[in-house]
N, C-alpha and C positions, 0 to 999 in steps of 0.2 A: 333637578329631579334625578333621581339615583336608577340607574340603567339595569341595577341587580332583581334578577328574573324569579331568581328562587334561593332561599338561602338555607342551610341546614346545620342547625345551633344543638352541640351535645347530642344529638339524636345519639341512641344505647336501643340494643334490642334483647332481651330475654327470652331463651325457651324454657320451659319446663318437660326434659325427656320423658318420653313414653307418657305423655296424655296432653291434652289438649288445656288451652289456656282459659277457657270459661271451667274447667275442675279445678283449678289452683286454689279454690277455697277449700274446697274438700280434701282435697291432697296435703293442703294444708294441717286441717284437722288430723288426718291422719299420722301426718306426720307429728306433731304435738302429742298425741295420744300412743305412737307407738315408737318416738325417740328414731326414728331414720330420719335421714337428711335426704331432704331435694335433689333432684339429679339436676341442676342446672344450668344449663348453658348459653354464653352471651355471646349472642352473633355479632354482634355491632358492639363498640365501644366507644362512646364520645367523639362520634364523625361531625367536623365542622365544616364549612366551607361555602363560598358565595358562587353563585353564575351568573355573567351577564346577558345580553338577552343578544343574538347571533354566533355566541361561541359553540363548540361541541368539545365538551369535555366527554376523556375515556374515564371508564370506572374502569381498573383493573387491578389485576390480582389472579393468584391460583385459584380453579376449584376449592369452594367453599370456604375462602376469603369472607363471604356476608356481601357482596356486588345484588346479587337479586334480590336479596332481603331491603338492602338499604334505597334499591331502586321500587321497589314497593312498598315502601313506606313514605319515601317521595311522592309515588303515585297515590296516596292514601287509599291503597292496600290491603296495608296491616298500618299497627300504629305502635309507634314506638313504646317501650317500655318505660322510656324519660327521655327529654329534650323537645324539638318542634320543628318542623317544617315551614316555613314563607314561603307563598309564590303569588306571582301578578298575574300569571297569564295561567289558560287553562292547559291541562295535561292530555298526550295522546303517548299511547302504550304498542310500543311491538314487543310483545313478549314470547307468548307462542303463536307463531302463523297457523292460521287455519282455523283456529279456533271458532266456533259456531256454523262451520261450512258443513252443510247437509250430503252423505256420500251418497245420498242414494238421487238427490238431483244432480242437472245438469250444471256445466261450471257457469252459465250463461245466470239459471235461476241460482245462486249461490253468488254472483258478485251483486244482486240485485238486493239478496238475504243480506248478507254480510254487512252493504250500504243502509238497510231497514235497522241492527242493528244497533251503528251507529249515527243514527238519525237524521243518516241524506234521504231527503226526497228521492222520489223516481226520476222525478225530470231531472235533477242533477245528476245522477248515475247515468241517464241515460246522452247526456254530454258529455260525460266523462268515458264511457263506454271504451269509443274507437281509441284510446290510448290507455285502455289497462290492459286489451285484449292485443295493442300493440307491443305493449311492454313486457306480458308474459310471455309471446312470442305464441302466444297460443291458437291464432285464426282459425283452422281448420280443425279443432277439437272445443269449441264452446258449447257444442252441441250433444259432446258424451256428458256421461256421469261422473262424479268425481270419484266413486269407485272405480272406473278405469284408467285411471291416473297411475302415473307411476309418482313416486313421491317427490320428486323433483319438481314434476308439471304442478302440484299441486301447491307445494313451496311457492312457485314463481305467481300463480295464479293469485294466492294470497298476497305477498309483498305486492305484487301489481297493485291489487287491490285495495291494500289497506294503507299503499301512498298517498293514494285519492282521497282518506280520510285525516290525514294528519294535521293538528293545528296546534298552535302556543309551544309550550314545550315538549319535544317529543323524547320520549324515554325505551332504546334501543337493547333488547338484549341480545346478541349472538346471534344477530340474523343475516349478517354478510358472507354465510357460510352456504345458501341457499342455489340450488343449480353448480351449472358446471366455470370455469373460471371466467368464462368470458360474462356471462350473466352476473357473475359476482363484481363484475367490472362496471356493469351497466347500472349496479345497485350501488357501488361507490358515488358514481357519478352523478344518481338521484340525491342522494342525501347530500351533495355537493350545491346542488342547484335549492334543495329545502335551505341548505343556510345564507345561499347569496338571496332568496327571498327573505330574508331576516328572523329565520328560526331559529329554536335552541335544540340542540342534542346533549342528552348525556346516552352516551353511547358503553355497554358491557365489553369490554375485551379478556382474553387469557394472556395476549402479546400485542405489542403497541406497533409494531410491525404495517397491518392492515387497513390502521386508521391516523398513522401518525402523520400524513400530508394533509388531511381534514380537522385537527382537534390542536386547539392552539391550548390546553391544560390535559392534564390527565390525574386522577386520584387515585393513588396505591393507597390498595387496602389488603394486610395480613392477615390473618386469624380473628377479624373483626375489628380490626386496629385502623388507624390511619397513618402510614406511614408519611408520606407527603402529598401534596395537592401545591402544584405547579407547573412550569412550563413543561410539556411533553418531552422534550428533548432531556431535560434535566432527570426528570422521574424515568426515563428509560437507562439513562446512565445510572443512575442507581438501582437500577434493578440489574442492570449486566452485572455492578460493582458486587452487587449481594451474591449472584449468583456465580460467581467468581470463588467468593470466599467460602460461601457452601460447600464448591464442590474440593475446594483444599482438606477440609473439615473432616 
């Protein structure tokens, strides 16, 4: 039995600038009937590649590389324009923390929100409690609103939280950047222990730097391209070697 968790064959993404994808017929017509061309832009180009199920692969690349596009479409998202997605296990998403947290409650009713969400019972949140509010560091403010948060508390509050939710494969974007370094330490360290429980990360990077003691692959991706998908070590030497000759250029 084949240990491959999720696999990603040809996946290609299309936008069409300046209007949304259910008008592409009409845009179409339009375009037919008044001789302009499409303004169109491909995020993704023919991204292949397999994961097995306890590794964490980086997705990296520059700013607007196609890294969030191609991890949400992973996450069935969005949907590719051509190619296809396999996976065994189900998907769980950190994309933007916080997302669905109420400012005007308390952080206490807001991890409780957050858990209704995604469809923990109460009684499970409520055993899980004493180590999200231990892991945001938060004890003595569960009791404000998340309007008095400074954006940091609320950061940590989040991640806390939405560790307690994770399961199958988890799909990471740019969220080791949350609080101050020692917290960013404490959140390595979590998704250290998610994979000795035998989980999957594909995890977003800009630099292979802050993940590369955790991620036994990484996927360079350029301008929607796939440069290579292999050992982290290997793909970081080739990004020094590019950025080398860049900057002779």
């Amino acid at each position: 039995m084949s240990d491959t968790v999720l696999e990603a064959r040809d996946i290609s993404k299309k936008f069409i600038i300046g209007t949304s994808e259910r008008l592409t017929f009409f845009k179409s017509l339009h375009n037919k009937f008044t001789g302009s061309a499409s303004r169109e832009f491909w995020a993704l180009k023919d991204i292949n590649f397999k994961v097995k199920r306890g590794q964490m692969v980086a997705v990296f690349g520059h700013n607007g590389a196609g890294k969030t596009t191609l991890l949400r479409i992973l996450a069935h998202i969005l949907k590719p324009t051509s190619g296809a997605c396999f996976k065994t296990l189900p998907v769980s998403c950190m994309f933007e923390l916080g997302i669905g947290f109420n400012p005007l409650q308390t952080a206490l009713e807001n991890v409780y929100l957050y858990g209704a969400l995604h469809g923990i019972p109460k009684k499970e949140i409520d055993k899980k409690l004493p180590d999200i509010v231990d892991f945001a560091e938060l004890n003595n403010f569960m009791g404000a609103r998340l309007m008095e948060f400074s954006s940091g508390m609320r950061a940590r509050l989040a991640f806390a939280t939405v560790m307690q939710t994770l399961k199958g494969i988890i799909m990471v974007d740019e969220v080791l950047s949350v609080g101050d370094v020692s917290f960013q330490k404490k959140c390595t360290s979590a998704f250290e222990k998610v994979l000795n429980n035998g989980h999957t990360i594909l995890f977003i990077s800009h630099g292979l730097g802050e993940v590369k003691k955790l991620c036994s692959k990484a996927l360079y991706i350029e301008h929607g391209k796939q440069l290579a998908y292999s050992n982290v070590n290997e793909v970081d030497e080739m990004y020094t070697s590019r950025m080398k000759n860049f900057s002779r250029d």
